[in-house]
C-alpha positions as CSV (number, residue, x, y, z in Angstrom):
1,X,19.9,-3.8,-4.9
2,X,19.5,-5.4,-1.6
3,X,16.9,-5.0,0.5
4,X,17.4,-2.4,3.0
5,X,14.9,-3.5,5.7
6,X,16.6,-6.8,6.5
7,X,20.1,-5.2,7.0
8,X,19.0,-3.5,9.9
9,X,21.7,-4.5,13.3
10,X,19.9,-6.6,15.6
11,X,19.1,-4.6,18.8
12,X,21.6,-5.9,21.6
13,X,19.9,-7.2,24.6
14,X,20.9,-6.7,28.0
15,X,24.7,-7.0,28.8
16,X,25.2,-10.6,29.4
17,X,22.9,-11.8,27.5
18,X,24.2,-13.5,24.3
19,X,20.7,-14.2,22.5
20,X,20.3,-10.4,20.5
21,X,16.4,-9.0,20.2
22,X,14.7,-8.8,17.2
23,X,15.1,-5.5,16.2
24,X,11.5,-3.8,15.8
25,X,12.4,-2.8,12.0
26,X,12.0,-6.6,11.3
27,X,9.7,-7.7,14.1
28,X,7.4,-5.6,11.9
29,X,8.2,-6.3,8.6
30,X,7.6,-9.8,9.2
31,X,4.2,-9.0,11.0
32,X,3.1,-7.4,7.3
33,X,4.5,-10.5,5.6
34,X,2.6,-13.0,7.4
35,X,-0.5,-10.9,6.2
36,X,0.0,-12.8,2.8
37,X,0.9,-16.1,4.4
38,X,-2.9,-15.7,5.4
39,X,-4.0,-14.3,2.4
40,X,-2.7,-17.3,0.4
41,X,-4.0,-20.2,2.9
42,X,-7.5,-19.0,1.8
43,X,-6.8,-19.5,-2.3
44,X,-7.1,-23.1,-2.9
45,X,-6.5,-23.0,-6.9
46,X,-2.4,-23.2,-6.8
47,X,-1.5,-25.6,-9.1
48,X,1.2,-27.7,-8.7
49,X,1.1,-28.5,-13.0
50,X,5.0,-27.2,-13.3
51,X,3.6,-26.5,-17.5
52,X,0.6,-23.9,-16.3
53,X,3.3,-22.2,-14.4
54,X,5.8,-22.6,-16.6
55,X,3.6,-21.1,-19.5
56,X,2.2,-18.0,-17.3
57,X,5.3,-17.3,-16.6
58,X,6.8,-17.0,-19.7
59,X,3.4,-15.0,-20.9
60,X,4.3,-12.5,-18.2
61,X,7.9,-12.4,-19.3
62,X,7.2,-11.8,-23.2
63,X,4.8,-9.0,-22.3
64,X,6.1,-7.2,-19.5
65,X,7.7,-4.2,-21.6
66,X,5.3,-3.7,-23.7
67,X,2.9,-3.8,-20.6
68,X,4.7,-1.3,-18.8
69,X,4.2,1.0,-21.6
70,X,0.5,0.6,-22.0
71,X,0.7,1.3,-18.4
72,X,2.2,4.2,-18.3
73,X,-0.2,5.3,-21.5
74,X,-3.2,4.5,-19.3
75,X,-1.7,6.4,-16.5
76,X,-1.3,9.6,-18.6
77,X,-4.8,9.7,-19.9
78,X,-6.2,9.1,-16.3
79,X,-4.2,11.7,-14.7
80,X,-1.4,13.4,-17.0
81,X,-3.8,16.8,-17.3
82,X,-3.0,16.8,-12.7
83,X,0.7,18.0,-13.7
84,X,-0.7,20.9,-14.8
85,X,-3.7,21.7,-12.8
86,X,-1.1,20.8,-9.8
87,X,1.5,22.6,-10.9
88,X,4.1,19.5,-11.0
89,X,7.1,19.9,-12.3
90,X,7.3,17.8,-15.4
91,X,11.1,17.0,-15.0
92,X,10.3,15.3,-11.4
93,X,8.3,12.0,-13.6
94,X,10.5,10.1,-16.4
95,X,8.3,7.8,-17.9
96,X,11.2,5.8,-19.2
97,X,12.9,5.6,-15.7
98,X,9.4,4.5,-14.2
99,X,9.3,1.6,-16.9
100,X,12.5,0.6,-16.4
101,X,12.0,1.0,-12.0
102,X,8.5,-1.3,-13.4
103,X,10.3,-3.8,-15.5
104,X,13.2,-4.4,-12.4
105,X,10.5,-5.1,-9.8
106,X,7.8,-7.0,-11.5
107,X,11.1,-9.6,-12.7
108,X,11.5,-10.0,-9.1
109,X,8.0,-10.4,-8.4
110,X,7.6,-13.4,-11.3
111,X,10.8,-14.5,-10.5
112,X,9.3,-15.7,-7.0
113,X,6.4,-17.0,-8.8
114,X,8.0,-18.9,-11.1
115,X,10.0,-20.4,-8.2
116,X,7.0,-21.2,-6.2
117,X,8.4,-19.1,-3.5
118,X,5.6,-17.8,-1.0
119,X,4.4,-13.8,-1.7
120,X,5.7,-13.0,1.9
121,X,9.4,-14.2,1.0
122,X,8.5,-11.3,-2.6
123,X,7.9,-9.1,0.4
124,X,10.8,-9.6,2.3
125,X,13.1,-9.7,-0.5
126,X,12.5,-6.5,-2.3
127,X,10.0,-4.8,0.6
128,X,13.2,-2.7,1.2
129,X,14.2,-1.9,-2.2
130,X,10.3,-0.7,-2.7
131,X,10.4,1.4,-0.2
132,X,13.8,3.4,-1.6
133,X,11.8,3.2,-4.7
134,X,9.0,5.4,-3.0
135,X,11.4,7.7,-1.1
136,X,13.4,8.4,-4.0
137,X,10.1,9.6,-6.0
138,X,8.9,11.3,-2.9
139,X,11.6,13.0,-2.6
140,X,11.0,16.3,-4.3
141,X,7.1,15.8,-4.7
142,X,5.5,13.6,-2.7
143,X,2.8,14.0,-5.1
144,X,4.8,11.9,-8.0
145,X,4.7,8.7,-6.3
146,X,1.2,8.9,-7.5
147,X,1.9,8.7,-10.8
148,X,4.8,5.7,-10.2
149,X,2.4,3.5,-7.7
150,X,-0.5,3.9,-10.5
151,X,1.7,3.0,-13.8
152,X,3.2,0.3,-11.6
153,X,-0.3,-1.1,-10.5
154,X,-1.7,-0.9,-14.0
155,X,1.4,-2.9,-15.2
156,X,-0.1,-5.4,-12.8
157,X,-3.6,-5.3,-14.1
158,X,-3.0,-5.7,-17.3
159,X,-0.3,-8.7,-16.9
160,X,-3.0,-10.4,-15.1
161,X,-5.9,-10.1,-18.1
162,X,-2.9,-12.0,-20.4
163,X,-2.8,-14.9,-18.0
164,X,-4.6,-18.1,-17.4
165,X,-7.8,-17.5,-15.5
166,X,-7.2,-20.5,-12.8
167,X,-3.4,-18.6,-12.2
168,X,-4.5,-14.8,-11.6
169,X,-5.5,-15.2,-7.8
170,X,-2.2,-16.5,-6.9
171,X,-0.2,-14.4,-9.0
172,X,-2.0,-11.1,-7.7
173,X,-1.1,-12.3,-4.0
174,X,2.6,-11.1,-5.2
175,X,1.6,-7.9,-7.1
176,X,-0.2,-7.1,-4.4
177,X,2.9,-7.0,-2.4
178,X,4.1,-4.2,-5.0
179,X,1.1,-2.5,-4.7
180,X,1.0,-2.1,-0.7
181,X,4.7,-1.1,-0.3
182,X,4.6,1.2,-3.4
183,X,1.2,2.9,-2.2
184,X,1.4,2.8,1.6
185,X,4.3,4.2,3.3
186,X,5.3,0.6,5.0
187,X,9.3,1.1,5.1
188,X,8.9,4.3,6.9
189,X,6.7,3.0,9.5
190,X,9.5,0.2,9.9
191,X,12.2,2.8,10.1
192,X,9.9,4.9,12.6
193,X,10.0,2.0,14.9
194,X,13.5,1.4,15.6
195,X,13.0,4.6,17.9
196,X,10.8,2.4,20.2
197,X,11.5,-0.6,22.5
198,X,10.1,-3.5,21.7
199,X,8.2,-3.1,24.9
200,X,6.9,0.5,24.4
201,X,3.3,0.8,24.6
202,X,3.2,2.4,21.1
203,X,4.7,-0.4,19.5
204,X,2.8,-2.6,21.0
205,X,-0.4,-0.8,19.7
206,X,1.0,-1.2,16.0
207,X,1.3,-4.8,16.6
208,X,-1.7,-5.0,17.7
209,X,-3.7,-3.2,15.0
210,X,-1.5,-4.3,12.3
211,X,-2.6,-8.0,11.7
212,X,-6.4,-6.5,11.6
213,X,-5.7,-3.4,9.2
214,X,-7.2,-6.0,6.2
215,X,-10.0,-6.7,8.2
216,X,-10.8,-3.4,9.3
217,X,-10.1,-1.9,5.8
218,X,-12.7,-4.6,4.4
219,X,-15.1,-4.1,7.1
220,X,-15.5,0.2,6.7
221,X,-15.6,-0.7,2.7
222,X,-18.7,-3.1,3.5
223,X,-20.6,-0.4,5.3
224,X,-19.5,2.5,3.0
225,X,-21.0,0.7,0.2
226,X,-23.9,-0.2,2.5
227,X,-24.4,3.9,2.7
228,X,-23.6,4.8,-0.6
229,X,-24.9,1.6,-2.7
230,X,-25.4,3.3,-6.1
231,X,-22.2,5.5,-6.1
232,X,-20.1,5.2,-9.5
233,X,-16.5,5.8,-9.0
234,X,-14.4,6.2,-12.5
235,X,-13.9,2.7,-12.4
236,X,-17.5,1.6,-11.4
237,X,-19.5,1.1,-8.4
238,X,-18.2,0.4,-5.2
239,X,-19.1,-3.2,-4.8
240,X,-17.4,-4.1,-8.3
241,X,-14.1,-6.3,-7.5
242,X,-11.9,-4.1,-8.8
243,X,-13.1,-0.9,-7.3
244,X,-13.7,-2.9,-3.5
245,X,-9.9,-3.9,-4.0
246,X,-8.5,-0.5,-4.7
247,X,-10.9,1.2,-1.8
248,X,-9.7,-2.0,0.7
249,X,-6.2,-0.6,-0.2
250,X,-6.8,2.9,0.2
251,X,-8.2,2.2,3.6
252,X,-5.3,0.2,4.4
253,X,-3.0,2.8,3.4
254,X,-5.0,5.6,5.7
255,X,-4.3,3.2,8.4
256,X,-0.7,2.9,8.2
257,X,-0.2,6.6,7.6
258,X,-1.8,6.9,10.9
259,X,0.9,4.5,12.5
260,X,3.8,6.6,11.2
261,X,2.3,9.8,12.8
262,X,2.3,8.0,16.2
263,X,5.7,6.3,15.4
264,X,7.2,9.5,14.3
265,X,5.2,11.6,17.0
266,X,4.2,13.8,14.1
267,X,1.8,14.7,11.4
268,X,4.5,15.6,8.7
269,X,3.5,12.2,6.8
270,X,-0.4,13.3,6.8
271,X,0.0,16.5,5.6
272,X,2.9,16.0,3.7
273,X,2.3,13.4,1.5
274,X,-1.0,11.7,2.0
275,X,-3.4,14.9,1.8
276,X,-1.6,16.4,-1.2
277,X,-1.7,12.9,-3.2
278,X,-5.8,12.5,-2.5
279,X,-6.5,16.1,-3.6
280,X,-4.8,15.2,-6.9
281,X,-5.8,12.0,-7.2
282,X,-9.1,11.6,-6.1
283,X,-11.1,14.1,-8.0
284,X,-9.4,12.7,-11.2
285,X,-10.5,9.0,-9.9
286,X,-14.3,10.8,-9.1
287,X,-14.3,9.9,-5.6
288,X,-16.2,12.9,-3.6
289,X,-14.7,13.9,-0.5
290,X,-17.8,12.9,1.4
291,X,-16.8,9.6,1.1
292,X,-13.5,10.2,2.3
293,X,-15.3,11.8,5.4
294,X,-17.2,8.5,5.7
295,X,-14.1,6.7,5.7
296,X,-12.3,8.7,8.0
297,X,-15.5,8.5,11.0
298,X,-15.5,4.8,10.4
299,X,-11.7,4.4,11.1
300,X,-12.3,6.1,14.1
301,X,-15.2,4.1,15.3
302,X,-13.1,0.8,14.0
303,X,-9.9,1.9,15.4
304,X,-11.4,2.8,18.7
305,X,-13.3,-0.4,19.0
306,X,-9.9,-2.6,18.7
307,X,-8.1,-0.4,21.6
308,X,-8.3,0.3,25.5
309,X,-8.9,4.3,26.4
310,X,-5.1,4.8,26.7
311,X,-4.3,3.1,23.7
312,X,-6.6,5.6,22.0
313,X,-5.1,8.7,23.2
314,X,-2.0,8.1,20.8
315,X,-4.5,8.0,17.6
316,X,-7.1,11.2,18.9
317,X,-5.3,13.9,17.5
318,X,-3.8,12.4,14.4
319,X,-7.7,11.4,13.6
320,X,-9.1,15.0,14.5
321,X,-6.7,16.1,12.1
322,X,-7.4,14.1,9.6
323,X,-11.1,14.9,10.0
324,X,-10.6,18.5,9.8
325,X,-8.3,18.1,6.9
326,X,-11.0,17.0,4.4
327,X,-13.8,18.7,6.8
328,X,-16.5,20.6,4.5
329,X,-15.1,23.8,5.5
330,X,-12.0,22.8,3.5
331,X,-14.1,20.2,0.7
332,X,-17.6,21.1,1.1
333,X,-18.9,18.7,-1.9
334,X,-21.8,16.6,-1.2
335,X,-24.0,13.9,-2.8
């Protein structure tokens, strides 16, 4: 299936001009690519032994169905026991049609490695198709795509354990791709924008905050684990490496949520999908909602550090919202 954010028309310039405008679907989509283009200039182990690559790749290949059903096994013990706690309708998640959705996009995603093709090409190439992935599951319950972004990422995790150590950074930089257009609502915020100019002062404010969201994400998951040093998540504390990169993409996907409520000039994305995906996921993952709260205060002391007072006055109410959403009047848990 081809991807649908590069088949976007170019936005016409002015009449006259024969030189089209990028249009701001893919002005942004190849902002959020270049984040791996960075990513990858700071891994210095890529090998250029054609046999290493060769033989991870075929390891990846041999186990990738039988991956994606320990995946989906893992998945169901973590969270299967929400579907009925949630009320879910079962029907909404077929754990065949996930595997097969799995096996379909991690092909692409060794495809590229095996190729030696650059994670941000992974991301422009299926980034699209991803994101029909995600609204198709969202669809009738936004809640599901929780189940289909965790059996996905666990797919990942365990391909990675199978591989040779010196290979599992760079291969990650492309399933990480998955994970951030599977978990963060990154083709929507693309669509969102082709409502703008290019020259609009809320697009510009995207642009601006979106080649930082990494470093913002990693800088509130420094100081939360600063504040809450001993706190043990279900998958450990968090200053362990895998629970620092899960809480660096939760954080990240807060942040993007917040850009489709000011693209979209609503807070249908918020309280529509976000909010009901943490309350069923995050008890089950034992993250208390005072840390969400801490998360939440420090995106808005990070976001409003990075932007001028009218700048600000697009993100205000979306953040107040988002505050009173997992206030303690509504979550009133504490450590």
């Amino acid at each position: 299936m081809n991807s649908v954010m590069f088949n976007t028309a170019l936005v016409s310039g002015s009449q006259g001009e024969s030189k089209p405008e990028v249009s701001p679907v893919i002005h942004l989509a190849k902002m959020w690519a270049k984040k791996y283009v960075q990513r990858l200039d700071k891994v210095n182990d890529i090998h250029e032994g054609g046999n290493l690559r060769e033989n991870t790749v075929e390891i990846m290949y041999n186990l990738l169905r039988q991956t994606s059903i320990e995946a989906w096994s893992q998945t169901e013990k973590l969270i299967g026991r929400e579907l009925h706690r949630h009320e879910i309708d079962r029907t909404l998640i077929d754990p065949w049609q996930i595997s097969q959705d799995s096996f379909v996009i991690y092909n692409k995603a060794i495809d590229s490695y095996a190729k030696q093709l650059p994670p941000e090409h992974l991301a422009t190439k299926i980034g699209g198709y991803l994101g029909k992935v995600r609204s198709n599951y969202t669809m009738s319950d936004a809640r599901v795509i929780g189940f289909v972004s965790m059996q996905i990422h666990y797919t990942g995790q365990i391909l990675l354990r199978q591989i040779p150590y010196s290979e599992r950074q760079v291969v990650n930089s492309y399933f990480k791709v998955i994970d951030d257009y599977l978990y963060m609502p990154l083709q929507r915020a693309y669509e969102a924008s082709a409502k703008h100019e290019l020259n609009s002062t809320v697009l510009q404010v995207i642009q601006k905050l979106l080649p930082i969201s990494t470093d913002i994400a990693r800088s509130i998951c420094e100081r939360v684990n600063l504040i809450y040093p001993r706190y043990h998540t279900h998958s450990g504390l968090l200053s362990d490496p895998v629970v620092k990169i899960a809480s660096i993409r939760d954080v990240e996907m807060f942040q993007v949520y917040l850009w489709v409520c000011v693209l979209e000039d609503s807070i249908g994305s918020i309280q529509h999908e976000l909010f009901p995906l943490c309350v069923m996921l995050y008890p089950a993952l034992k993250v208390q909602w005072e840390l969400i709260r801490t998360m939440i205060h420090l995106l808005r002391q990070e976001v409003g550090a990075r932007l001028g007072d009218t700048e600000k006055t697009l993100f205000k109410p979306y953040l107040e919202i988002l505050w009173e959403m997992f206030s303690p009047d509504i979550f009133p848990d504490s450590f």
